[in-house]
C-alpha positions in Angstrom: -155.6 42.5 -72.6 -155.6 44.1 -69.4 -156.6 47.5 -69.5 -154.4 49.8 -66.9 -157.0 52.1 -64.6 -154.6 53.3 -62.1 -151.0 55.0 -61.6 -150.1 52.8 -58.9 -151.3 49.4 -61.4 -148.8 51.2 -64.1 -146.3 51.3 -61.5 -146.4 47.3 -60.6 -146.2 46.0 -64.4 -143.2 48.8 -65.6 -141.2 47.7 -62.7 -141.1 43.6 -63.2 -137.8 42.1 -64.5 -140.1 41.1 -67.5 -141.0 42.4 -70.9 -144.2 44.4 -70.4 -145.7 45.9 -73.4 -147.9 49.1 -73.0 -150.3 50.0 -75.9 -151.2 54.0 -75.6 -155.0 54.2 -77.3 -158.1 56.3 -77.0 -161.5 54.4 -77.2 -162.0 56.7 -80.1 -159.2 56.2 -82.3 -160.1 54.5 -85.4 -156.1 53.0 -85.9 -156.7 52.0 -82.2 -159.3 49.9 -83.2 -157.7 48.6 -86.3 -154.8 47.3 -84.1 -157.2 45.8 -81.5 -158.2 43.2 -84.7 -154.8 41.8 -85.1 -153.4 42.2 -81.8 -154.8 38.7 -80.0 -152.5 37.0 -82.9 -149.5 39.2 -82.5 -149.9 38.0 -78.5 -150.4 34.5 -79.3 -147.1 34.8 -81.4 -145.3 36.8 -78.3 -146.4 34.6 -74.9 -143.0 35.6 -73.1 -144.3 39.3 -73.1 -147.1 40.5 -70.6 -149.4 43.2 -72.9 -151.6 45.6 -71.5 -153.3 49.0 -72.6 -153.5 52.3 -71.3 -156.1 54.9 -72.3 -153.9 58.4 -73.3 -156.8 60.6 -71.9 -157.3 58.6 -68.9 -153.7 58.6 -67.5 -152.2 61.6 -69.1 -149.5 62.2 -66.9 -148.1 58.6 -67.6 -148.8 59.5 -71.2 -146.8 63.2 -71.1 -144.1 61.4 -69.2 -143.3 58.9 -71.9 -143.7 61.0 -74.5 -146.5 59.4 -76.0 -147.5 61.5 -79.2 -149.7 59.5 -81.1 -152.2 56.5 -81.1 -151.7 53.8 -80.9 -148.3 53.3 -79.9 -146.5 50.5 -78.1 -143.8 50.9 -75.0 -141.7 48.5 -73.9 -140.5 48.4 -70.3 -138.5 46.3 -68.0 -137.0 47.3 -64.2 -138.7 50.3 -64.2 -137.0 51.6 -67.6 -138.6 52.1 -70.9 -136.8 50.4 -73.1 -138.3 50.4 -76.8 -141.3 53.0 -78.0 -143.1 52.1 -81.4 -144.4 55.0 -82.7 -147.8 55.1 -84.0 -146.9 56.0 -87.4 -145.1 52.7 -87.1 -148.0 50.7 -85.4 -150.6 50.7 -88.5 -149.7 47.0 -89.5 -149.1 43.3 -87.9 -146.1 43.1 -90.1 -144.9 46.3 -88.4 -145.9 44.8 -85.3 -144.1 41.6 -85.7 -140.8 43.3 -87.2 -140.9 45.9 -83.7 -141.4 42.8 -81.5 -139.1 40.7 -83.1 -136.0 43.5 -81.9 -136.6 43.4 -78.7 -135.2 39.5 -78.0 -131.9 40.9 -77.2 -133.3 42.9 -74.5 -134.7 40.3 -72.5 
């Protein structure tokens, strides 16, 4: 998963007429980590969405902006428009995950 370093890179993949799915982490969260483990199935799963990641402390603007309270969570955004925001409460499971994922086929 492509990890977003830049403002402008943030920019290009929101904007697409795609389904690009952010995940918000820290390279010390521990439920950051957990969700790395199981995330390279939920992508297999999910091949008609682009996933990247974004690093909270890093880009914090991007992060206030969004509203982005806790880690990890997963945006969703497509024509420049977030569309869907899992909340990190939410984003402990694959199950979870899936269920989250699974919603956003009528937004294609």
């Amino acid at each position: 998963m492509e990890r977003i370093q830049t403002e402008k890179r943030y920019e290009e993949l929101i904007n697409r007429n795609q389904l690009t799915i952010i995940k918000y982490d820290a390279i010390w969260c521990p439920d950051c980590k957990t969700l790395d483990k199981f995330m390279p199935d939920i992508m297999a799963k999910h091949q008609d969405k682009d996933f990247y990641a974004l690093d909270v402390e890093q880009l914090e603007e991007i992060t206030s902006k969004n509203e982005v309270r806790g880690i990890p969570s997963l945006l969703v955004y497509k024509n420049g428009e977030k569309i869907a925001h899992l909340h990190s409460k939410y984003a402990k499971t694959p199950s979870q995950i899936s269920e989250y994922l699974e919603t956003l086929e009528s937004k294609k």
